[in-house]
C-alpha positions in Angstrom: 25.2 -18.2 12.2 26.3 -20.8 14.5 23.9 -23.5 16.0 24.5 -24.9 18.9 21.7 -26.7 21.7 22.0 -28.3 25.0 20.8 -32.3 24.2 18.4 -33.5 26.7 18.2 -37.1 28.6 15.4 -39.6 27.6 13.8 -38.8 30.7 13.5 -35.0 30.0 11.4 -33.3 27.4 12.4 -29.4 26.1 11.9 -27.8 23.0 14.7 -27.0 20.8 15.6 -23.2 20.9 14.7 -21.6 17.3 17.4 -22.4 14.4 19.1 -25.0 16.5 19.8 -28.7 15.3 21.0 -31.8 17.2 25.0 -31.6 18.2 27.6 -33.5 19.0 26.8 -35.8 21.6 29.8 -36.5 24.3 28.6 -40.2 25.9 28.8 -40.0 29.7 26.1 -40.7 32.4 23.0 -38.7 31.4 23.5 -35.7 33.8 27.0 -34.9 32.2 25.2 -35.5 28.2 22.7 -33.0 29.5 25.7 -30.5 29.3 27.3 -31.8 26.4 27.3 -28.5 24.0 28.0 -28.3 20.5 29.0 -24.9 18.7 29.4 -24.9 14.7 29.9 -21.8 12.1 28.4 -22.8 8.6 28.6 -18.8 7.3 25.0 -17.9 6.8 23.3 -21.5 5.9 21.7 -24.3 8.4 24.3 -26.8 9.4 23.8 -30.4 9.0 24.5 -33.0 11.7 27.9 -34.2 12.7 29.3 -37.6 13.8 29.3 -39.6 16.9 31.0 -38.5 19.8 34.1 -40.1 22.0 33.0 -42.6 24.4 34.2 -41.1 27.5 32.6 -41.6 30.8 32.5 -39.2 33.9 30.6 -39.7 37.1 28.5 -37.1 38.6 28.4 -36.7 42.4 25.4 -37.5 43.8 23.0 -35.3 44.7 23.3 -32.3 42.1 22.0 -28.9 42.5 20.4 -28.3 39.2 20.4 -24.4 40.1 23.7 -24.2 40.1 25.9 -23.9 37.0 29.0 -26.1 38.0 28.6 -30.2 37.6 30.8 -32.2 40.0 32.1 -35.3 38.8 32.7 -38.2 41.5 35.5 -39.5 38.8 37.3 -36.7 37.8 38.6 -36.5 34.2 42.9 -36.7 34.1 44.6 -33.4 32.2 45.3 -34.5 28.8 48.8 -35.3 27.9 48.6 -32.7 25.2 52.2 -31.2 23.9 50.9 -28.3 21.4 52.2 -24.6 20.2 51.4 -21.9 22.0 50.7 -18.3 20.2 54.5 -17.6 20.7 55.3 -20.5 18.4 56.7 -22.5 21.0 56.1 -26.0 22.7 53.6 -26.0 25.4 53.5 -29.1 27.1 50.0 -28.8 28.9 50.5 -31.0 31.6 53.9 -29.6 32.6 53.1 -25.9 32.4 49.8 -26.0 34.5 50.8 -28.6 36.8 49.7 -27.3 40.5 47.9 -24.5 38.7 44.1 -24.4 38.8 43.3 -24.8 35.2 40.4 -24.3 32.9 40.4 -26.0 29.9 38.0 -24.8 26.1 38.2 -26.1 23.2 36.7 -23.9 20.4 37.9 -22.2 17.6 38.7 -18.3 16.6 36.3 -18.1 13.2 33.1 -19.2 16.1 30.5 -16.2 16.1 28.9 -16.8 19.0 30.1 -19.4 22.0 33.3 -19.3 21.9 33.8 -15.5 22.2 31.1 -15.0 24.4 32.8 -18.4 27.0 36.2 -16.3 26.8 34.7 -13.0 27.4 32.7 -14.4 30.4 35.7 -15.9 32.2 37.4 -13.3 31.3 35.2 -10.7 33.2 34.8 -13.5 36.2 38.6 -13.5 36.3 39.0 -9.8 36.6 37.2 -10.0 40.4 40.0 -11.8 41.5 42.8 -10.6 43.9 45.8 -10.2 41.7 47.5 -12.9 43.5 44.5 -15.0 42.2 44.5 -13.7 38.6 48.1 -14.6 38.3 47.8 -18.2 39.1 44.6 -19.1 37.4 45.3 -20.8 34.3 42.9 -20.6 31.2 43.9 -22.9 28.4 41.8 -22.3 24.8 42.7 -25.4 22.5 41.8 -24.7 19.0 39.5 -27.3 17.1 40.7 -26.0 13.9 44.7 -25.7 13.7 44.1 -25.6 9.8 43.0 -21.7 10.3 43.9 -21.1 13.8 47.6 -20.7 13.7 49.8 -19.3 16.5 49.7 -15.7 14.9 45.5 -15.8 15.2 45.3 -17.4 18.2 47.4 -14.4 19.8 45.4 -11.9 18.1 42.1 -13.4 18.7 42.5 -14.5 22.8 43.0 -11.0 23.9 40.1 -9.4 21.8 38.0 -12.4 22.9 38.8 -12.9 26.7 42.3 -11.7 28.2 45.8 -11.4 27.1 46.8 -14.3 29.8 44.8 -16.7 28.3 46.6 -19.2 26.4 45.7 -20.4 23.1 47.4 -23.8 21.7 47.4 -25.2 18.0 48.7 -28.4 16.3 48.1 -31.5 14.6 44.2 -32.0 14.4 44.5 -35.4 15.9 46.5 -35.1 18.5 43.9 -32.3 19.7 40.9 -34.4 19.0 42.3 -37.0 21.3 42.8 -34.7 23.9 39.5 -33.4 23.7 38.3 -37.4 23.6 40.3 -38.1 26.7 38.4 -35.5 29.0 34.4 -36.4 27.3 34.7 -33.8 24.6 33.9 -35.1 21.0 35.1 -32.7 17.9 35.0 -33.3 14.2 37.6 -32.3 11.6 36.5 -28.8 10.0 35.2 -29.9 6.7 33.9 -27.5 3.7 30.1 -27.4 3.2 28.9 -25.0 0.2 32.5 -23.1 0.5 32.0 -22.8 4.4 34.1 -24.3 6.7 32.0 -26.4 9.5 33.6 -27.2 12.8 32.3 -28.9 15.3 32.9 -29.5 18.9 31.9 -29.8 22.7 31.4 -26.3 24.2 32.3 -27.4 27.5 34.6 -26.0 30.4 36.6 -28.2 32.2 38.4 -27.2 35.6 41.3 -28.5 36.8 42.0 -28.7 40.4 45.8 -27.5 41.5 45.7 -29.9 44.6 45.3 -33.4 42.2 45.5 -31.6 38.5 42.0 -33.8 37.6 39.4 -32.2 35.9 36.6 -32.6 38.4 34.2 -29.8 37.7 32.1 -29.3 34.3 30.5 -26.2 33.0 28.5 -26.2 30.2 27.1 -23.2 27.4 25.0 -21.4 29.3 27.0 -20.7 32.8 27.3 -17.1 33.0 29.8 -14.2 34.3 27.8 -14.5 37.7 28.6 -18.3 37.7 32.1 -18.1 36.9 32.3 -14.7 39.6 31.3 -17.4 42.0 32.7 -20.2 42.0 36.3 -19.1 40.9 37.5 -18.3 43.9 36.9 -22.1 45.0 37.9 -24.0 42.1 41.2 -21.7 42.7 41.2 -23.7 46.1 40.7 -26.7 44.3 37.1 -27.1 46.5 34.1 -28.1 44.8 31.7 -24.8 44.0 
């Protein structure tokens, strides 16, 4: 089963949901570690606790709605320079091919029962109340957190079952990808073996990128929904704030 849980500031107190442990915790100002999500697959067994995080820092804009799913950041994040394969085996340079684009970044893997699948399947559904004119220029990038497993040929059979054949899935060298993660406040750990199950952790968070500046200056964490996404795509395609 995975185990994933929403950490909560100093100031807060929540209980942990059932069969949940501590995750990953991405440093930024306490609003923004309040979203910081950590998904992990340990087969059928309890997983243990990872590392420390990156030490990224983002801004929130003043005033937040807690109702609403979307976090503003007052200091956006800048698109990682991430050069990658894409499921067709080729290069994908990320900043190149989505600049101007509004983008959504995710970084997850394909062997993730629950979050991952169910992030994909929600944008993807979100995506489809677009005009096609929309559709087509919305860019949804899914960067795998374990390359080791998740090679081009998965990717491209997994991001179609799991969201929509647009979406594009990337793969390469581990670090390179953790230090793109690291760049925009998302912490992962190598996949390592744990009683012959492989244990990946890694930020659950959505990024989107704005195709007026290409910063990544809205955050969405775990629980945003198809509803959320239905809403506020349609601005973060204007590059507005939702």
């Amino acid at each position: 089963m995975s185990a994933e849980k929403t950490p909560t500031p100093d100031f807060e107190s929540a209980a942990a949901r059932p069969g949940r442990r501590t995750p990953l915790i991405v440093a930024a100002v306490a609003i923004v570690a309040a979203l910081g999500i950590t998904a992990a697959v340990l087969g059928g067994n309890e997983d243990k606790p990872s590392g420390t995080g990156s030490s990224s820092i983002a801004e929130v804009s003043g005033g937040s709605d807690s109702t609403k799913a979307a976090t503003v950041l007052d200091r956006p994040f800048t698109k990682p320079s991430l050069v990658l394969t894409d499921t067709k085996g080729e290069k994908y340079d990320l900043r190149e091919r989505t600049k101007g684009k509004p983008t959504l970044i995710y970084f997850g893997y394909t062997h993730c029962p629950d979050v991952c699948p169910m992030t994909m399947s929600n944008i993807a559904i979100a995506k489809k109340q677009l005009p096609k004119a929309d559709q087509d220029r919305l860019q949804v990038v899914f960067v795998t957190t374990d390359p080791e497993r998740d090679t081009s040929a998965e990717l491209a059979k997994w991001l179609p079952a799991a969201g929509d054949p647009s979406f594009t899935g990337l793969t390469g060298e581990f670090s390179t990808i953790q230090a793109g993660a690291r760049s925009i406040g998302i912490g992962i750990d190598p996949p390592k073996k744990e009683n012959g199950n492989v244990v990946s952790m890694h930020g659950a968070q959505v990024i989107a990128f704005s195709p007026t500046t290409d910063q990544g200056y809205v955050l969405y964490g775990e629980d945003t929904t198809v509803e959320d996404y239905t809403k506020d795509l349609p601005k973060l395609i204007k590059g507005e704030n939702p």
